[in-house]
C-alpha positions in Angstrom: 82.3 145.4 114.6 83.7 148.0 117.2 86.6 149.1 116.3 89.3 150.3 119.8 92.3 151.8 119.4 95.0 152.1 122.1 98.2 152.6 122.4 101.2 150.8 121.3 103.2 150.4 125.0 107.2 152.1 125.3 106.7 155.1 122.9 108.8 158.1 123.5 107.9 161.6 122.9 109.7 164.2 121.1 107.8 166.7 123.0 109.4 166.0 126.3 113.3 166.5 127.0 114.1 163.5 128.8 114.8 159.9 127.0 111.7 158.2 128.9 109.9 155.7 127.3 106.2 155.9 128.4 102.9 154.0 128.2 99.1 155.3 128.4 97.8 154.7 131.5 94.0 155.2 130.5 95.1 152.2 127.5 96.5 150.2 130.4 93.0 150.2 131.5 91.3 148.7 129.0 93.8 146.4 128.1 93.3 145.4 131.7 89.7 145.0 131.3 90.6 142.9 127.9 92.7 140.7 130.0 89.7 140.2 132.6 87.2 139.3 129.8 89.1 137.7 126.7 86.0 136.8 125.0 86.1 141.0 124.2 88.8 140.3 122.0 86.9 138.2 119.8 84.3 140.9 119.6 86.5 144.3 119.0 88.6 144.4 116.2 91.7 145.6 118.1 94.9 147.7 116.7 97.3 149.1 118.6 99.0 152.3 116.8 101.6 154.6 117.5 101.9 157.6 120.0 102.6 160.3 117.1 100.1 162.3 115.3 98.2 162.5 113.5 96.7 158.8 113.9 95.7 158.1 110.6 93.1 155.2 110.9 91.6 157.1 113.5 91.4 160.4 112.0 90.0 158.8 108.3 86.7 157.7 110.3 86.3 160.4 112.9 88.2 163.6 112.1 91.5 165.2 113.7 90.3 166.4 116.8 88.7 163.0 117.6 92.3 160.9 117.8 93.0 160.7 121.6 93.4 157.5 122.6 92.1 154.7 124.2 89.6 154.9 121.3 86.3 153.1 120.8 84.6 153.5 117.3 80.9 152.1 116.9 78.8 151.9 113.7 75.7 153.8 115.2 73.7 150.5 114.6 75.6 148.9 116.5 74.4 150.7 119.7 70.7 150.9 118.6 69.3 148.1 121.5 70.8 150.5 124.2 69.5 152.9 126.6 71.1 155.8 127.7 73.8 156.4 125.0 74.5 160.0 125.4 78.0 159.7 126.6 78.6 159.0 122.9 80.0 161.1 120.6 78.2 161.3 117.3 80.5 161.7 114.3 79.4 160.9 110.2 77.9 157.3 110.1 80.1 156.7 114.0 79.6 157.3 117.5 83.0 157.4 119.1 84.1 157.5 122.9 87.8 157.9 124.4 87.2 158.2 128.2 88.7 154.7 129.4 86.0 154.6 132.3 82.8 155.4 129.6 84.7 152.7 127.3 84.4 150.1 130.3 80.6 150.9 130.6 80.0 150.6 127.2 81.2 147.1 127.7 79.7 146.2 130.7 76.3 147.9 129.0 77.2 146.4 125.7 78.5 142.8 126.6 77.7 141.7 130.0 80.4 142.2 131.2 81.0 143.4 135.2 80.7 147.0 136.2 83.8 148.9 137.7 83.2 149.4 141.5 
């Protein structure tokens, strides 16, 4: 099962000097799309994680520099009945993506799902 990562929503960060609390826009996205097709939910197994790094759960399955999020993690069998795949990232036994508009075509690719216009 695809694992996606995004964002927990009203983190702070220690790195800027105001109080603001923030969200990630990009994980907005998705979410958004998750909101417009709710049967993805029952497909991708879903956490949301903290701002701060390092993010563990990603980093364990692809590395330190790969833990931007939104994040979508694939078994590479799990992409073996599609086309074009090269805006994947190869990593171990994982391709990875965490471009919010190449996470949407992997679903629209991947589950039917309409194409953003």
């Amino acid at each position: 099962m695809a694992k996606l990562f995004l964002l927990k929503p009203d983190f702070s960060d220690k790195n800027m000097d105001d109080k603001a609390r923030y969200y990630c826009p990009y994980c907005a996205m998705i979410l958004g799309v998750l909101n417009y097709y709710p049967r993805l939910k029952d497909e991708l197994d879903i956490s949301f994680i903290d701002f701060e790094r390092p993010r563990k759960q990603i980093v364990d399955l692809i590395g330190e520099d790969n833990q931007g999020c939104p994040n979508l993690i694939l078994n590479k069998e799990d992409v073996a009945e599609l086309g074009d795949i090269s805006y994947l990232k190869p990593y171990g036994a994982y391709y990875f993506v965490n471009s919010a508009p190449l996470i949407a075509r992997y679903f629209s690719e991947k589950y039917h799902i309409g194409k953003a216009h």
